[in-house]
N, C-alpha and C positions, 0 to 999 in steps of 0.2 A: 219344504223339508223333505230328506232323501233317505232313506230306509233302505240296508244292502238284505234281502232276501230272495233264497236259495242262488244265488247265481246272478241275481237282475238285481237293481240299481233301479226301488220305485221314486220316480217324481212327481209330483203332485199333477204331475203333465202328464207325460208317458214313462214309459217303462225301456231305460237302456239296459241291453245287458252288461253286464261287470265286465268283461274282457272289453268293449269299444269303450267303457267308460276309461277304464285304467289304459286303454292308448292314445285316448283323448290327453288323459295330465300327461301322459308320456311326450306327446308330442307338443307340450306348451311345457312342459319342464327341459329339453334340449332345443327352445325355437331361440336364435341368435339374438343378443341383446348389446347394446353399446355399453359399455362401464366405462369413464373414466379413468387413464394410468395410476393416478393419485390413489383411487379409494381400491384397482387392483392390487397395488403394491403393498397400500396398508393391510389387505387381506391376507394377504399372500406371507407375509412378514410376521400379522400373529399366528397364523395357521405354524408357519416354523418356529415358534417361539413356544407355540403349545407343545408340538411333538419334540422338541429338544427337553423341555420342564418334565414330560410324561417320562422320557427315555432314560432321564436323570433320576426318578423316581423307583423307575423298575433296579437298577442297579443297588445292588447290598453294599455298604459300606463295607470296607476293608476291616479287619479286625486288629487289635494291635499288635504290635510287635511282639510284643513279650505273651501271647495268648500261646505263641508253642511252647515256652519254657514252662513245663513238666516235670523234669526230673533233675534234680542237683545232690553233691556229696556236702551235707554239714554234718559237725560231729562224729567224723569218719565213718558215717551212716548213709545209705544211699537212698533220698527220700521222695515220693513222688506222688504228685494229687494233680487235680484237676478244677477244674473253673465252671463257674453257673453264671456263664454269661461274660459278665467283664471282672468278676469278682472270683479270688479264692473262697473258694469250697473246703474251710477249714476241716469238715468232716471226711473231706475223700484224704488228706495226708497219711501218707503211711510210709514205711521204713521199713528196708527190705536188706537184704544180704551185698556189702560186695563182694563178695565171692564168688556167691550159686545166685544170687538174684530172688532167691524164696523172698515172701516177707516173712519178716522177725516178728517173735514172740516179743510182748514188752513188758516186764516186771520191774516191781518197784520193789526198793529193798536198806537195807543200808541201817546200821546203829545208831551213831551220832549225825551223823549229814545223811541226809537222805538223799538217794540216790537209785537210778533207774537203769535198769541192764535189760538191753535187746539182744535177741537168743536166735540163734538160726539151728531148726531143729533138724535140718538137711545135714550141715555141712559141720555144726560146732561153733558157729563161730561166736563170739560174745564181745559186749563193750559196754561199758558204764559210762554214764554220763549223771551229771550231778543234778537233784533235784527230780520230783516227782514225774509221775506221766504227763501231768496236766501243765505242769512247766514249762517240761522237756516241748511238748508238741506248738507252745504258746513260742517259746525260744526260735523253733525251725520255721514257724508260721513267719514272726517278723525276718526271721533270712529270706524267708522266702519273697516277703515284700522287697525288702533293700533290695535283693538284685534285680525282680521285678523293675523296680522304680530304673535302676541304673542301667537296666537295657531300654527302655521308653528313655531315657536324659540318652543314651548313646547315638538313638536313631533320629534324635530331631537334632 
């Protein structure tokens, strides 16, 4: 049994020290040996088969198509949100001015039909669209899917 202390390499024999011992494997770990072409090539073939799998691995898939479409005009509203990953982020939607680009104030209002007016407190600008807040933002949500969907159907 071999025991590496302070520097030396005890054997139950003598005492080598660590640097001749570690030239020792050194020099039987680079001493010439025959292989076979056969079991080279099979080496040689997973060794490239591993680092192509690893190299394939480090790369991020692409994202989709439709992950930059952001901002679209529905409802003569110019509306824009963002994505948690590969899904809309219903909560980021928001509706902003075409004119000054502020975003809009959103009121709910209306006698008989109800209905919702966005306000731009910049510029004046106003627009009613029919149906609550909670409608209205449900309504842009699914545009926002359809043309999602129809730019992913364009690019394949």
């Amino acid at each position: 049994m071999a025991t590496v202390v302070g520097g030396f390499l005890l054997n139950r024999f003598e005492v080598i020290p660590l640097g001749r011992w570690i030239s020792t494997i050194g020099r039987w770990l680079v001493r010439p040996f025959h292989v076979p072409l056969i079991v080279f090539v099979v080496i040689v073939a997973a060794l490239a088969l591993f680092v192509v799998r690893f190299v394939g691995t480090l790369k991020e898939p692409l994202p989709p198509p439709w992950i930059g479409y952001r901002e679209d005009t529905f409802l003569d509203v110019v509306w824009r949100w963002q994505y948690d990953g590969h899904r809309l982020d219903e909560h980021s939607i928001g509706a902003f001015c075409p004119r000054c680009q502020m975003r809009l104030r959103v009121e709910a209002g209306g006698y008989r039909t109800v209905m919702t007016t966005v306000c731009c407190e910049d510029c004046g600008f106003r627009h009613e669209v029919e149906g609550n807040p909670k409608q209205v933002l449900d309504r842009v949500e699914r545009l926002i899917e359809r043309e999602a969907n129809r730019r992913a159907q364009a690019v394949r």
